[in-house]
C-alpha positions as CSV (number, residue, x, y, z in Angstrom):
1,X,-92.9,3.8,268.8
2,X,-93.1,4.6,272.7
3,X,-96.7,6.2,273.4
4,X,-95.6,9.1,276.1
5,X,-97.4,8.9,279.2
6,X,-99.4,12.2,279.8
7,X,-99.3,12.9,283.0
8,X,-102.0,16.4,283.7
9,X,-102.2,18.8,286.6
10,X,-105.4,20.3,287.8
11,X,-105.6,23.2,290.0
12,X,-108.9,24.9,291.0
13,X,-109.9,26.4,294.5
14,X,-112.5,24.1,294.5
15,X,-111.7,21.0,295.9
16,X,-114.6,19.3,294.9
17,X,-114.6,20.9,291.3
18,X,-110.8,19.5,290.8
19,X,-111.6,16.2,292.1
20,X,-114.3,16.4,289.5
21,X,-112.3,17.1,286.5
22,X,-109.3,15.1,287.9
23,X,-111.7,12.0,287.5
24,X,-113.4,12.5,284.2
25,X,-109.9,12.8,282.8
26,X,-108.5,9.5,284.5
27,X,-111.4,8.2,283.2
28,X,-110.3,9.4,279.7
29,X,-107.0,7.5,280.4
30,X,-104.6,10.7,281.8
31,X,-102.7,10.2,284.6
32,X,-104.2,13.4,286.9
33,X,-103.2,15.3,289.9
34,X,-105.9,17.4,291.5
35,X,-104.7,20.4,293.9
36,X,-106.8,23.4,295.9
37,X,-103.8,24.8,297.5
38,X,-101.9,26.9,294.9
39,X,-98.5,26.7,297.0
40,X,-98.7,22.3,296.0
41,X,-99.8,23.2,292.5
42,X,-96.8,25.1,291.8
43,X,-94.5,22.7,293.7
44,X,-95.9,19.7,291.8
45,X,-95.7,21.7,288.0
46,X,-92.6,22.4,288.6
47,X,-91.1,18.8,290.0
48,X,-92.4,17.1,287.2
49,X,-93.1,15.8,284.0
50,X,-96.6,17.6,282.9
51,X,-98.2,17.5,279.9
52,X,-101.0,19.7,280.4
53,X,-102.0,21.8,283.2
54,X,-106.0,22.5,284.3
55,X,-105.4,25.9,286.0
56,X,-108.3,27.7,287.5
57,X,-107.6,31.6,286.7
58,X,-109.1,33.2,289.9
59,X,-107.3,30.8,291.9
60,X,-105.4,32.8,294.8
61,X,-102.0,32.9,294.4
62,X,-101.4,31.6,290.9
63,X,-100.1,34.8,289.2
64,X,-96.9,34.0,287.1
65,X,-97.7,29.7,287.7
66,X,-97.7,29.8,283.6
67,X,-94.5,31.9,282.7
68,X,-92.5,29.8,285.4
69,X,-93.7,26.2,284.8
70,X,-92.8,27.4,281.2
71,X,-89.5,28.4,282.1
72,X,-88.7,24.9,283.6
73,X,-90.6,23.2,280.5
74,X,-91.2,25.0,278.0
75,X,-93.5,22.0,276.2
76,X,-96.1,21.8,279.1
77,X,-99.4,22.7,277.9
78,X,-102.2,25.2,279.5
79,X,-106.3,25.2,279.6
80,X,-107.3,28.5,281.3
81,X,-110.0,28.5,283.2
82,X,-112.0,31.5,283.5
83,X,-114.6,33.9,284.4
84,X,-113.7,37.0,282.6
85,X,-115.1,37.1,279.5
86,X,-112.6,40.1,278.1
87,X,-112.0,39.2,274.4
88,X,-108.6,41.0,274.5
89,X,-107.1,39.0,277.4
90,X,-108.1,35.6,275.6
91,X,-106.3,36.7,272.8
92,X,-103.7,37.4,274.3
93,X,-103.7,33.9,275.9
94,X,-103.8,31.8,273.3
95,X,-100.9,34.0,271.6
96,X,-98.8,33.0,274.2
97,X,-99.6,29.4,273.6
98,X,-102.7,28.5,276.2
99,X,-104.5,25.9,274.2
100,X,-108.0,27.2,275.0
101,X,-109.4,29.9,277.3
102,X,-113.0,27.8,278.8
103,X,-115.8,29.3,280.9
104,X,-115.2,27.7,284.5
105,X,-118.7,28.0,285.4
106,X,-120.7,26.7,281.9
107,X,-118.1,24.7,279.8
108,X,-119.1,21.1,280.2
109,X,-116.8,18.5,281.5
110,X,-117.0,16.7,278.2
111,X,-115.7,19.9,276.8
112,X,-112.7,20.7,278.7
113,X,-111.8,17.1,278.3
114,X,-111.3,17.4,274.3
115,X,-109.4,20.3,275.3
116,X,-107.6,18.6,277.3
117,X,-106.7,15.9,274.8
118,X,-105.8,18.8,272.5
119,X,-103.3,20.2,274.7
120,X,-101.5,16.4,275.5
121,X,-102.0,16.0,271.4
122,X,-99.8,19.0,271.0
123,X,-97.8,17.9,274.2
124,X,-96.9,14.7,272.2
125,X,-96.3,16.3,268.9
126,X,-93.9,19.3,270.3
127,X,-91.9,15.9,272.5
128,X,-91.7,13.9,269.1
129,X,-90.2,16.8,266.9
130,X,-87.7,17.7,270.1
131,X,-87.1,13.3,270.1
132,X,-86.8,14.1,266.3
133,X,-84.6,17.3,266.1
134,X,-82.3,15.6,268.6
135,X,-81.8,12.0,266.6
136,X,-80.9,13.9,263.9
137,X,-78.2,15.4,266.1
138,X,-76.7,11.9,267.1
139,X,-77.4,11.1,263.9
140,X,-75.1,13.7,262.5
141,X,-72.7,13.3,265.1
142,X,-72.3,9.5,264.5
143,X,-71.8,9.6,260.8
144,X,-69.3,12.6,261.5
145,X,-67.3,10.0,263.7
146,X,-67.8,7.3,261.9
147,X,-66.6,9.7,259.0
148,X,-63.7,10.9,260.9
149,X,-63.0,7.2,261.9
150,X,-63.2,5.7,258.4
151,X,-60.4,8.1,257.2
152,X,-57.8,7.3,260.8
153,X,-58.5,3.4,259.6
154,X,-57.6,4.2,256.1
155,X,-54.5,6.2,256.6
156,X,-53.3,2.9,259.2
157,X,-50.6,0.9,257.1
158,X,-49.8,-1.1,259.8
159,X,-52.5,-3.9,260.3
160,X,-51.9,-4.9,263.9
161,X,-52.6,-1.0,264.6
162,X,-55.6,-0.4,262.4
163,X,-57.3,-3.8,264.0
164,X,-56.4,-2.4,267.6
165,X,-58.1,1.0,266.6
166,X,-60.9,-0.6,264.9
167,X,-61.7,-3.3,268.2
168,X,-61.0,0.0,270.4
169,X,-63.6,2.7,268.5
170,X,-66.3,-0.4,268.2
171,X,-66.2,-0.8,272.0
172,X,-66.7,3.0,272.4
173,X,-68.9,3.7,269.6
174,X,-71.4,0.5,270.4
175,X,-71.2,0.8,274.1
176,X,-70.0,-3.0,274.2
177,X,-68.1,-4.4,277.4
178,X,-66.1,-7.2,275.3
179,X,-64.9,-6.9,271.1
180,X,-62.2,-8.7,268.9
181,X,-61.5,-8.5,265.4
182,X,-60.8,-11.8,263.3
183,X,-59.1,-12.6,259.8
184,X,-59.7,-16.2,258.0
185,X,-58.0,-18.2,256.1
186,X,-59.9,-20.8,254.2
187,X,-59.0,-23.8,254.2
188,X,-59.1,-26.8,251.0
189,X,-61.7,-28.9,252.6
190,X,-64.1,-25.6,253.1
191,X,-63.7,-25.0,256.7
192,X,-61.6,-22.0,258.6
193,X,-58.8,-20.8,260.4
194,X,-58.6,-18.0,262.9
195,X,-55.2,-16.3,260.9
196,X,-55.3,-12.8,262.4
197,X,-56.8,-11.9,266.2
198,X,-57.0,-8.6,268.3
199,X,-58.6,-7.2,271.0
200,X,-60.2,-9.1,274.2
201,X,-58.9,-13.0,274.3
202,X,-57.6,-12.7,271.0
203,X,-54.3,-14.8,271.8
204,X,-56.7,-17.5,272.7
205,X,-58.4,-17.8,269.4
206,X,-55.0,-17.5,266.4
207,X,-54.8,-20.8,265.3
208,X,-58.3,-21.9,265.9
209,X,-60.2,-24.1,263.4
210,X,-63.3,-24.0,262.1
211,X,-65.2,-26.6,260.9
212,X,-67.7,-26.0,257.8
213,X,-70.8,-24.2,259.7
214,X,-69.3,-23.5,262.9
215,X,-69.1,-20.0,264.1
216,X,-71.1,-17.1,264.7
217,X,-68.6,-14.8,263.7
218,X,-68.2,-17.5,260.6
219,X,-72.2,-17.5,259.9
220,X,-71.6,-13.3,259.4
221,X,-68.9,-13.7,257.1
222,X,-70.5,-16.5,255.0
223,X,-73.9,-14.5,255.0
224,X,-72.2,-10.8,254.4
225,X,-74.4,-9.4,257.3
226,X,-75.2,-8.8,260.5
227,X,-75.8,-11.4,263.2
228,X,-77.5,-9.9,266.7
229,X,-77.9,-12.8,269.4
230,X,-79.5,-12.3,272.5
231,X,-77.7,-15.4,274.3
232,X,-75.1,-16.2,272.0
233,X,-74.3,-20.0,273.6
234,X,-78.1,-20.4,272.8
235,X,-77.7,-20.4,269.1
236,X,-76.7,-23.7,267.0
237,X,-73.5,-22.2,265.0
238,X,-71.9,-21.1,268.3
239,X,-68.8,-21.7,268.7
240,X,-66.9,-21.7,272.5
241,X,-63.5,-21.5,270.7
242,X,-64.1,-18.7,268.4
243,X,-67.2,-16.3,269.5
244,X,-67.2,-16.2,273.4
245,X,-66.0,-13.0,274.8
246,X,-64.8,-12.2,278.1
247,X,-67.9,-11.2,279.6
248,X,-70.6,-11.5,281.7
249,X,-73.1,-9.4,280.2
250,X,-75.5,-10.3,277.7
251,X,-76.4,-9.9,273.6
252,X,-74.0,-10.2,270.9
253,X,-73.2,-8.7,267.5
254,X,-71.0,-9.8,264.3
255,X,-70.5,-8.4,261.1
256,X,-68.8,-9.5,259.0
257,X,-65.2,-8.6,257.3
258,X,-65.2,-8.9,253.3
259,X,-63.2,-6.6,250.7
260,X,-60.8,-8.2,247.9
261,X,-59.0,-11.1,250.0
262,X,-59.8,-9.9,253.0
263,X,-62.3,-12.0,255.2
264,X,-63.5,-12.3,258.4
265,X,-65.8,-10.8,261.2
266,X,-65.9,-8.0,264.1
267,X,-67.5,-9.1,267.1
268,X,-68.9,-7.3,270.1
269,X,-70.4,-8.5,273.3
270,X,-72.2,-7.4,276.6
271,X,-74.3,-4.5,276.9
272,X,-76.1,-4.6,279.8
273,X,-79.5,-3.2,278.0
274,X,-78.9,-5.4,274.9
275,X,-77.8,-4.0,271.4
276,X,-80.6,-1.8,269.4
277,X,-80.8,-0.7,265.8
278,X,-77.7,1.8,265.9
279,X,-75.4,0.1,267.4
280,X,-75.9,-2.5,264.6
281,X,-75.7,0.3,261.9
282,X,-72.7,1.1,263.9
283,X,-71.1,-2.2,263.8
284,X,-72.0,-2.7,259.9
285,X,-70.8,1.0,259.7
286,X,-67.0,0.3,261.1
287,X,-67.1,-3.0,259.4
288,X,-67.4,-2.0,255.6
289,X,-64.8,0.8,256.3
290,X,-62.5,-1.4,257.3
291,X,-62.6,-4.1,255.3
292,X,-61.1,-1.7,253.0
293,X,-58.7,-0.3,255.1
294,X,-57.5,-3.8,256.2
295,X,-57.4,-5.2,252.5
296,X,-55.4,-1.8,252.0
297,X,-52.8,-2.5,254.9
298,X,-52.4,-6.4,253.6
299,X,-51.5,-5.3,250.1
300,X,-49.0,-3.0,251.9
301,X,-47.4,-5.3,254.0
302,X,-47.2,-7.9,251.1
303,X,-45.3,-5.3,249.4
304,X,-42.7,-4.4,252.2
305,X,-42.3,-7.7,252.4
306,X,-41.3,-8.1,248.8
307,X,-39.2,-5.1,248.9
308,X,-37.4,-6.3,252.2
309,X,-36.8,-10.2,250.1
310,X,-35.8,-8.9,246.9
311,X,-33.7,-5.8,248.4
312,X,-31.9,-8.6,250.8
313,X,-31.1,-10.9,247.4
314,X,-29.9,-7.9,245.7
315,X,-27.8,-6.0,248.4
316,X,-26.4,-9.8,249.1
317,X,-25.3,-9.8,245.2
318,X,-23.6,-6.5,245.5
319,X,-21.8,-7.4,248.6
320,X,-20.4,-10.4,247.0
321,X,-18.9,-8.7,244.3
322,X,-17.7,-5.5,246.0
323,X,-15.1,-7.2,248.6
324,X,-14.1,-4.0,250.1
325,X,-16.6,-2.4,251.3
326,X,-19.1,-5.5,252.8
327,X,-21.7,-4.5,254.7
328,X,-21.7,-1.0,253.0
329,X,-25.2,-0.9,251.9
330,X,-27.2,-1.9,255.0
331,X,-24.7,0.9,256.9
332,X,-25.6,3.3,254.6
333,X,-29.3,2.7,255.4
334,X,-29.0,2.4,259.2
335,X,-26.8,5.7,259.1
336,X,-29.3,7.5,257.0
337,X,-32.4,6.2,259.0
338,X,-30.4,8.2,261.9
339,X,-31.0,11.2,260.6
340,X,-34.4,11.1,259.0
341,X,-35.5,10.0,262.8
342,X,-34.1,13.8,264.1
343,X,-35.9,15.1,261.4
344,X,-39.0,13.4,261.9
345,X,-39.8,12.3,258.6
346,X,-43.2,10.7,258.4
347,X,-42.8,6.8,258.4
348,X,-43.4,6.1,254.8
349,X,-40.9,8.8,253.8
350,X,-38.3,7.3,256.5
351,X,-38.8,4.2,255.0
352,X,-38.2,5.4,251.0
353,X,-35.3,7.0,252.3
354,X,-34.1,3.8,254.1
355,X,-34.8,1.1,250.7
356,X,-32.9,3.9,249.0
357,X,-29.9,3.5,250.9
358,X,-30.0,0.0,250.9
359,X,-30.0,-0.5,247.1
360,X,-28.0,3.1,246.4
361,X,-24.8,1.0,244.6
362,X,-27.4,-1.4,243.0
363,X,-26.2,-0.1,239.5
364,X,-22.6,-1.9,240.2
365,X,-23.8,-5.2,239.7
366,X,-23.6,-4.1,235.7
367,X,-20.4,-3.1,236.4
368,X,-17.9,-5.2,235.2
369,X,-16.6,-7.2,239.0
370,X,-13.0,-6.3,237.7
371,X,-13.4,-2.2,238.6
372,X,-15.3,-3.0,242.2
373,X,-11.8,-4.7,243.3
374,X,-9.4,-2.5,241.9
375,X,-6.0,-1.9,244.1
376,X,-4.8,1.7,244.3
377,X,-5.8,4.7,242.0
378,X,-8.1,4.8,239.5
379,X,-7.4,5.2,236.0
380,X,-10.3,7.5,234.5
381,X,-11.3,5.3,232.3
382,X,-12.7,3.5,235.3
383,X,-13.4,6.6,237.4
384,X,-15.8,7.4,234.6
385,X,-17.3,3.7,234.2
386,X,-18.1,3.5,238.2
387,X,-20.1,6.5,237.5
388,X,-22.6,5.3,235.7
389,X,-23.7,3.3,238.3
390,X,-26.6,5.6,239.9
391,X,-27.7,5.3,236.0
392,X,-27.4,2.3,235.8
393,X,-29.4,1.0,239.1
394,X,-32.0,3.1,238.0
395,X,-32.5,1.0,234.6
396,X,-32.6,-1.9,237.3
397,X,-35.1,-0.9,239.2
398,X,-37.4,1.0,237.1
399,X,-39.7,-2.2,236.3
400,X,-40.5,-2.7,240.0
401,X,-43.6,-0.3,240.5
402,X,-43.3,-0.1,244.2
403,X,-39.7,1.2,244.4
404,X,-40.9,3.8,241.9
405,X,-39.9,6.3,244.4
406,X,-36.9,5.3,245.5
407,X,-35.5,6.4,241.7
408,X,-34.7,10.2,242.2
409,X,-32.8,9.1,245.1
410,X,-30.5,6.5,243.7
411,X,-29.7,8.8,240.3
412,X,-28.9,12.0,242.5
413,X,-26.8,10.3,245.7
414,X,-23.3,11.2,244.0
415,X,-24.8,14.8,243.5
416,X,-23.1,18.2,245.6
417,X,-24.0,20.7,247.2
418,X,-22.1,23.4,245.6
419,X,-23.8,21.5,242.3
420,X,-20.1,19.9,241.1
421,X,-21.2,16.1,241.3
422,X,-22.9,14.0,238.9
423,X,-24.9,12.6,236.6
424,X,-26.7,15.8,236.3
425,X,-24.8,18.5,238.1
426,X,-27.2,19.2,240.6
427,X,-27.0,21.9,243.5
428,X,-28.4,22.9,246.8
429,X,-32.1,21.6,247.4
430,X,-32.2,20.6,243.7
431,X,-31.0,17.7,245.2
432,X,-33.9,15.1,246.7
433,X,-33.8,15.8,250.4
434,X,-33.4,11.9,250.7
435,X,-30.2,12.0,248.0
436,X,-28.3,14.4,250.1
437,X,-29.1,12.2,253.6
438,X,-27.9,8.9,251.6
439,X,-24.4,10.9,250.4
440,X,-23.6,12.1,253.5
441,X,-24.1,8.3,254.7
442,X,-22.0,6.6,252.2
443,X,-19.2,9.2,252.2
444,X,-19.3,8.9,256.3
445,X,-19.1,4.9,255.3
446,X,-16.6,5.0,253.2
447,X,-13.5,7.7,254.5
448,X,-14.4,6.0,258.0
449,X,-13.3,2.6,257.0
450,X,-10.1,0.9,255.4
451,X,-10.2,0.8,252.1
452,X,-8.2,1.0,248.4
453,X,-9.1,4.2,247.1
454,X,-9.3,6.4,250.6
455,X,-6.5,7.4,253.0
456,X,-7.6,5.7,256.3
457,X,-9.0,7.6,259.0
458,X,-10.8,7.0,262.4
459,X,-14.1,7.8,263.1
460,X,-13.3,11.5,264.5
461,X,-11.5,12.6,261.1
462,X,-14.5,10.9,259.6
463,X,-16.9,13.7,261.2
464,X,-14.2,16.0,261.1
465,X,-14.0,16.0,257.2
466,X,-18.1,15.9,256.9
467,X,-18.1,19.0,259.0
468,X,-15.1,20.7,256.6
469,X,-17.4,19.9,253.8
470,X,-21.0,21.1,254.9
471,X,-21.7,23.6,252.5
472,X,-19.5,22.6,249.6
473,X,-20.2,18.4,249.3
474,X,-23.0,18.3,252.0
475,X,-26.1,20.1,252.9
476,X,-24.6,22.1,255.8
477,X,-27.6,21.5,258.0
478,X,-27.8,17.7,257.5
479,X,-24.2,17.8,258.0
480,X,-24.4,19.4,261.0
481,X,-27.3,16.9,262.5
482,X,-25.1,13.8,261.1
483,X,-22.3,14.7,263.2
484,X,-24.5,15.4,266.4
485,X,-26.4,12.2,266.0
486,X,-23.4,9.9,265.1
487,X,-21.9,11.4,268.3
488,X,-25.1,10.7,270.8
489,X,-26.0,7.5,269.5
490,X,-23.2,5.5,267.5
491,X,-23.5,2.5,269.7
492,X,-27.2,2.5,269.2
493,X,-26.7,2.0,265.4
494,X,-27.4,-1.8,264.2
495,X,-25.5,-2.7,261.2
């Protein structure tokens, strides 16, 4: 702990007198000022940092030096020097926080000087509790940011985002110039490879190998804590190719990365006054949150990019039994993913809605291939076996937990709005919001394109005949959006 200097005023019209008090308390080990002229006394209490203030009572001209060195700093001490020996105005004094009322003429030196050390005792102790009371203010502060940070890191699904938001609030939070954020992947013979980078010169370092031992950023993850290096090059496990930062300032910090699979280290550089003891809780702090958050965003991605395979092998299937309408599955997606941008769907609903149109028609592959290539009308016998497709792709996909949602849509897409569509006769918003979107889209599809079972039509009579059925078939608002979007931004459409 920092020992505050005292620095401690005396003013007394004697010259002399001050210089004598000034001395025995230098000699005590305070750092003194002695004044005669009240006009200096004030200017010096007031332009600086006093602990204690000497003040001679009779002094000419120091009326009100108490209340307005107070004013300025409130924590300054005061040892009244005095000649009037009037019990009520000592009282009254030390009320108002004078630390002792002395006899100028009869108190000895040694005396006022344990007063004196009194009033910087008290001096020290009212600084610490204000040092205190305001630590406990950062403290809170930090832990409501790093709080507030924690839950923006967890709610991140994308992991290229959350490790740009995690190297971006370690540079602020930490004060460093220089910070990068590294994933491993170990290797069979023990050592590691730089798999994921971002932040400063993090292009330079994907791909790198690491030997067994090599690495600060390594040394972190292999010891789950934190590693604080003055001069980083200094240290044995440095590594050029993996820990140096772009720049030029000094000290060094990595902690490490570990939750589930996950593993690897956040590292932060260059501060010119080095790192201290928050700035490492800080770093150890972001660290452990989002090792979580990034172990969270993997399994995510792993999973869209399961959903994206197998949706690709099944809409490939249905395509190659369903000869007339290729292609229809992906354009019912892309059309639908037109209208839940206008409506600003959040991304993971946009992107329910979107697997949803892609596997809609799933349930035809259980179909016999006979009724998907029919010629001409259809008899209803085979009107009524289509329709158990929405049924059926439902028993398809029910034992793939992550599509779990997409289930209400795919039963309810042949459903109307005036509540005379099937399986289950539903009306209005009975309907799954993403269910209407995903009929409007397949209807659109389907009238707008040659086919057996519809009259052809171009694109205009397409919209024309969504518009003449908003409000019977269609949700007459999403209708209405369809239309206006199709209009403004057909070519933009990738199919």
């Amino acid at each position: 702990m920092v020992t505050l200097t005292a620095h401690v005023l005396v003013a007394d019209r004697d010259p002399a007198f001050g210089a004598r008090i000034s001395k025995m308390l230098a000699e005590k080990g305070f750092d003194t000022a002695a004044f005669s002229d009240s006009a200096a006394a004030l200017e010096a209490a007031l332009g600086g940092n006093i602990a204690a203030a000497v003040v001679d009572r009779a002094m000419p001209g120091m009326a009100g030096l108490m209340e307005r060195v107070r004013a300025k700093s409130p924590e300054t001490q005061f040892v009244i020097l005095t000649g009037d020996t009037d019990v009520d105005s000592t009282v009254e004094g030390l009320r108002a926080g004078v630390v002792d009322y002395l006899p100028r003429q009869t108190t000895p030196l040694s005396l006022l000087g344990d007063s004196v050390a009194r009033a910087v005792d008290r001096w020290r102790l009212v600084r610490a509790n204000q040092d205190l009371v305001q630590q406990l203010v950062d403290s809170t502060h930090l832990l409501r940011v790093l709080q507030e940070i924690g839950t923006s890191l967890s709610g991140e699904a994308h992991l290229d985002r959350l490790l740009e938001r995690l190297v971006l609030a370690t540079k602020q939070l930490c004060g460093a110039d220089s910070c990068r954020a590294l994933l491993f992947h170990r290797t069979a013979d023990g050592g590691l490879v730089v798999e994921t980078a971002a932040g400063d010169g993090s292009d330079a370092v994907r791909g790198v190998r690491l030997h067994s031992g090599e690495g600060l950023a390594a040394l972190a993850m292999d010891r789950d804590e934190v590693i604080d290096v003055g001069t980083p090059a200094s240290h044995p496990r440095y590594s050029r190719r993996c820990d140096e930062l772009p720049t030029t300032l000094p000290s060094f910090l990595a902690a490490p990365l570990r939750h589930g699979s996950v593993i690897g280290a956040l590292i932060a550089g260059g501060r010119k006054e080095g790192f201290g003891s928050d700035q490492l809780e800080i770093i150890r702090s972001l660290a452990r949150q989002s090792a979580v958050a990034i172990e969270n965003a993997v399994q995510q991605e792993r999973s869209v990019n399961f959903s994206s395979h197998v949706c690709d092998i099944l809409v490939g299937i249905l395509d190659g039994m369903d000869l007339h309408y290729p292609g229809h599955s992906r354009r019912v997606a892309a059309f639908s993913d037109m209208v839940t941008r206008r409506l600003g769907l959040p991304d993971a609903e946009r992107k329910q809605i979107h697997f949803a149109g892609l596997l809609h028609d799933i349930g035809k592959v259980r179909l016999n291939p006979a009724l998907l290539n029919v010629e001409g009308k259809l008899t209803a016998e085979s009107r009524a076996e289509i329709r158990r497709h929405p049924a059926l792709g439902v028993e398809i996909l029910r034992p793939i937990s992550v599509w779990e949602d997409l289930l209400p849509i795919i039963l309810s897409h042949h459903e109307r709005w005036d509540g005379k569509g099937y399986p289950r006769a539903l009306a209005g918003e009975e309907i799954p919001l993403g269910a209407r979107i995903v009929a409007l889209a397949e209807v659109f599809d389907a009238i707008s394109r040659p086919g057996p079972h519809v009259p052809d039509r171009t694109v205009e009579e397409a919209l024309a005949e969504i518009e003449r059925c908003a409000g019977t078939q269609f949700d007459p608002k999403l209708a209405r959006i369809f239309v206006e979007e199709y209009r403004l931004y057909a070519d933009d459409i990738k199919v």
